[in-house]
ZAKOLLUM-818037 format. One line per field, with one value per residue (C-alpha): chain; x negated, y negated, z. Coordinates in steps of 0.02 Angstrom, whole numbers. Each point is the difference from the previous one (the first is absolute). Example, Ala and Ser with C-alpha at 12.3 -4.5 7.8 and 13.67 -1.06 7.14 Angstrom:
<rs>
ch	c(A  A)
X	c(-615  -69)
Y	c(225  -172)
Z	c(390  -33)
</rs>
This chain:
<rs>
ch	c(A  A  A  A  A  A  A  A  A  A  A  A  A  A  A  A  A  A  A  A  A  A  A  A  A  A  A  A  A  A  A  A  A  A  A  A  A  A  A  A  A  A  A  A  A  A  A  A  A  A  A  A  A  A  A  A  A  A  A  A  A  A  A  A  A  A  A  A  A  A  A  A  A  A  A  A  A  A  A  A  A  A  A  A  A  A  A  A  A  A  A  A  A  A  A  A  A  A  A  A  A  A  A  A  A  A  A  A  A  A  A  A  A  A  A  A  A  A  A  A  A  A  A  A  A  A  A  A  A  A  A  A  A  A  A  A  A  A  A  A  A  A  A  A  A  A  A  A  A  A  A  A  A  A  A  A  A  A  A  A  A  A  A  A  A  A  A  A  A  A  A  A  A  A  A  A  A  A  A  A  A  A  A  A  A  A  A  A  A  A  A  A  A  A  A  A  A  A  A  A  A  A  A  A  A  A  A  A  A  A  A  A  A  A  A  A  A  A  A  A  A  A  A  A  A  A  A  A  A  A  A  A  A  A  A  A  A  A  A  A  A  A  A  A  A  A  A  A  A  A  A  A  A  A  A  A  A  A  A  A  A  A  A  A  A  A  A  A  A  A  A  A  A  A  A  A  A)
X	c(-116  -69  -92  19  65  3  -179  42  140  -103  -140  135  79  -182  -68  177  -27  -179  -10  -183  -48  65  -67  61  -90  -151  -11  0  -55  -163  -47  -64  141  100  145  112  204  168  154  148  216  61  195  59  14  -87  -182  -28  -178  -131  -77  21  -61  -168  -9  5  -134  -115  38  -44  -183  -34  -90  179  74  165  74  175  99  159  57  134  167  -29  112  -98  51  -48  -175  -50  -186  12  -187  -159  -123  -202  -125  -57  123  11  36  138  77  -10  120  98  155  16  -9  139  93  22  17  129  86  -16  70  148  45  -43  95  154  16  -48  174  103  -64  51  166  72  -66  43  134  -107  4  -164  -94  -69  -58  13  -91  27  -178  -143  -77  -174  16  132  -120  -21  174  46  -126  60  180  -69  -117  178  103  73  -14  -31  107  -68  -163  17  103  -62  23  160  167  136  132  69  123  -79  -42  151  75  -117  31  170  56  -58  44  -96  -154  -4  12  -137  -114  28  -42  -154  -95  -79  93  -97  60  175  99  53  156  51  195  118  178  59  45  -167  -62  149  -72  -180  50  89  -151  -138  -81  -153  31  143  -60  146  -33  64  164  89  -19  169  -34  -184  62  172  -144  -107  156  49  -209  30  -199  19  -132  -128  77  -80  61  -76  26  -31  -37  -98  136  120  20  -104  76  181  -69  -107  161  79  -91  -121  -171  -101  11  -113  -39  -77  -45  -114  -118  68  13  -69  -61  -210  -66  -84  -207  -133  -199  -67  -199  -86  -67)
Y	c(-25  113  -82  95  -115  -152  -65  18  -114  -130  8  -40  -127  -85  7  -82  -144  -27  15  -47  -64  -125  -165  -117  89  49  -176  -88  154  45  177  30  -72  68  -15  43  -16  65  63  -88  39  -179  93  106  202  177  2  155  22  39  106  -95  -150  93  100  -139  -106  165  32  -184  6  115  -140  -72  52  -8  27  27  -86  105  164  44  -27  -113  -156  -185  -168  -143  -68  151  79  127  76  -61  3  -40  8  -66  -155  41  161  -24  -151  130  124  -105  -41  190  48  -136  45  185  -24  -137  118  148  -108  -54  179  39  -141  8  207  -45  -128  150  132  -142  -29  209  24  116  50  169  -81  8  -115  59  -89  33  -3  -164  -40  -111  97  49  -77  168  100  -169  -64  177  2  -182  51  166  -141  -120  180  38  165  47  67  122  -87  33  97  151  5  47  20  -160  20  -184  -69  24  184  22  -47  81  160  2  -45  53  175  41  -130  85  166  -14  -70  150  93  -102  -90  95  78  -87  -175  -67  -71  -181  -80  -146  -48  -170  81  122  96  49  44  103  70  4  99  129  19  -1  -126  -37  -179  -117  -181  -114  -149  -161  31  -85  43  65  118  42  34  109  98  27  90  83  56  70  38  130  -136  -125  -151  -164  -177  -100  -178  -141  42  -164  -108  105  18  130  27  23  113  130  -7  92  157  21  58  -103  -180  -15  -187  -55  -175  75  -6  -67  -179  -15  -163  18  -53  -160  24  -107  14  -145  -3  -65  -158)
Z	c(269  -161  -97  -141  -154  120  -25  -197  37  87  -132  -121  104  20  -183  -44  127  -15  -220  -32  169  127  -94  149  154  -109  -34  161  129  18  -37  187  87  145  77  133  1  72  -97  78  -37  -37  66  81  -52  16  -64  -119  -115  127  -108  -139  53  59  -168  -131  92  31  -205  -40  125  134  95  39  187  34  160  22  164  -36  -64  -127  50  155  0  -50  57  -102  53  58  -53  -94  -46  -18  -137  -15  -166  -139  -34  -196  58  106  -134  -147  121  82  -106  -51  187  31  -147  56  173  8  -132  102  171  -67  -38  182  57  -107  68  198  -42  -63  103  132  -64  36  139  128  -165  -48  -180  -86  -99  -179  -140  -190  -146  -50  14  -54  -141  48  191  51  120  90  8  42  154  41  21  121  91  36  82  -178  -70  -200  -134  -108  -78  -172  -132  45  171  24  -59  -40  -111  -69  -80  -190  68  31  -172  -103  65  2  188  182  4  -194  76  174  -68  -152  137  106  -141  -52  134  139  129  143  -53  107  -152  30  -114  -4  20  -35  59  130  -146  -56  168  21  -160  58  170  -130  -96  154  9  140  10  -52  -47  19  -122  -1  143  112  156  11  -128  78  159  -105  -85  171  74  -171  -3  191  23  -168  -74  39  -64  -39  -42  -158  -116  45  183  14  7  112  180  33  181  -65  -129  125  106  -143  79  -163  21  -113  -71  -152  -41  -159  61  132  -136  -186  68  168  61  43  179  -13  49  -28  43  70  11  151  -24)
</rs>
C-alpha cells in the first residue's frame, strides 16, 4: 500500500483520539510496562488493514511489533486470531482504538464486496463501487473494496468522464452534454452517461457514448436496454443496488453493478485486542 497521504491520515486520526494525552493509561500504567496481545474478529467476514494496522502502531512507537496471522482479503470466522502485537503497553493503548477503528471500517468494506462479488458469480457482471465515500477515509475504502474482489470507479472528479442527471440538464440534454464533452475533455477519457429510460439510451447510442449507465430500472427494462445496447457500449447498472437482487440484475447481461452501500453505509467487522494476561 502507498503510503503517501495515509500516515497524514493516521496522525490526524491519533492527535484527534488522544487530545492532550491518554489521562486513564498514563494514570494507572507504568511508564516501563510491556505487553503482549492478539487482535481477534468477534464475527465472521474478510479481514482488510494489514497495513494499516502495522502503520498506526509503528506511527504511535516504533518499539511496538505487530505480527499479522492473515492477509487482506482472506475470509475470518469469529474467534479466530487475527495478529499479534508486543511493546510498550502505553504504547500499544494510545494506538489501539484508531487501529480498530480503521480496520473494522476497512473489513466491512471487504466483507460487504466478497458478498456481492459472491452474489454474480460465474454472471461476467462486475463489481464497482462509487464515490459515495467517507470523506478523508476514500483511498482506504477504495483499497478495501479491491481487497473483498470488487473493482473501483473512477477515484475522484477528475478521473474520468460521467455525465448525470444535473449534467445533463444544464447543458441542454444528452446529445448537447455528450457532444460539448467531446469537444472539451480529453480525447483519451471513455465518456460514461447516465440513463433513467430506454429513450435516453436510445439517445445516448445516437450521440456515442462509451458507456451507458442504466439508473434506477427494472430489470425488464435493464435487460430491454442490454439488447437495445447490443455490445455498441459498456453498460452498467446503478441506485440503490444495495437493496436489489444483485443476481437477477447481472443476469440482465450488464457489465458493471456500481453499489453505493459498498461503502456509504457499510456495517464494520467487529475486532477487539485482548492483552495477554
Amino acid at each position: 500500500m502507498n503510503y503517501l497521504g495515509i500516515d497524514k491520515l493516521i496522525t490526524d486520526a491519533l492527535a484527534e483520539d488522544l487530545g492532550t494525552g491518554d489521562i486513564t493509561t498514563d494514570s494507572c500504567i507504568p511508564a516501563g510496562a510491556w505487553s503482549e496481545g492478539h487482535f481477534v474478529a468477534k464475527m465472521d467476514g474478510v479481514f482488510c488493514g494489514v497495513e494499516i494496522l502495522r502503520r498506526v502502531f509503528a506511527l504511535v512507537d516504533g518499539q511496538v511489533s505487530v505480527t499479522p496471522l492473515v492477509s487482506d482479503g482472506d475470509p475470518v470466522k469469529k474467534g479466530q486470531e487475527i495478529a499479534r502485537i508486543s511493546g510498550p503497553s502505553r504504547s500499544v493503548l494510545y494506538g489501539e482504538r484508531v487501529a480498530l477503528n480503521l480496520v473494522q471500517h476497512m473489513s466491512g468494506v471487504a466483507t460487504a464486496t466478497r458478498r456481492a462479488v459472491e452474489a454474480v458469480a460465474g454472471t461476467g457482471a462486475v463489481i464497482v463501487d462509487t464515490r459515495k465515500m467517507t470523506p478523508g477515509l476514500r483511498v482506504l475504502e477504495k483499497y478495501a473494496v479491491k481487497a473483498g474482489g470488487g473493482r473501483n470507479h473512477r477515484f475522484n472528479l477528475a478521473d474520468g468522464v460521467l455525465i448525470k442527471d444535473n449534467h445533463i440538464v444544464a447543458a441542454g440534454g444528452i446529445p448537447q452534454a455528450i457532444g460539448a464533452v467531446r469537444n472539451n475533455a480529453p480525447h483519451t477519457l471513455r465518456v460514461e452517461i447516465e440513463t433513467e429510460t430506454i429513450g435516453q439510451v436510445r439517445q445516448a447510442l445516437e450521440a456515442g457514448a462509451d458507456i451507458i449507465m442504466l439508473d434506477n430500472m427494472s430489470i425488464e427494462d435493464m435487460a430491454e436496454c442490454v439488447r437495445l445496447i447490443a455490445g455498441r457500449a459498456l453498460t452498467e447498472a446503478s441506485g440503490n443496488m444495495g437493496e436489489r437482487d444483485l443476481r437477477a440484475v447481472a443476469e440482465t447481461g450488464v457489465k458493471y453493478i456500481s453499489i453505493g452501500a459498498l461503502t456509504h453505509s457499510v456495517t464494520a467487522l467487529d475486532i477487539s485486542l485482548k492483552f495477554t494476561k
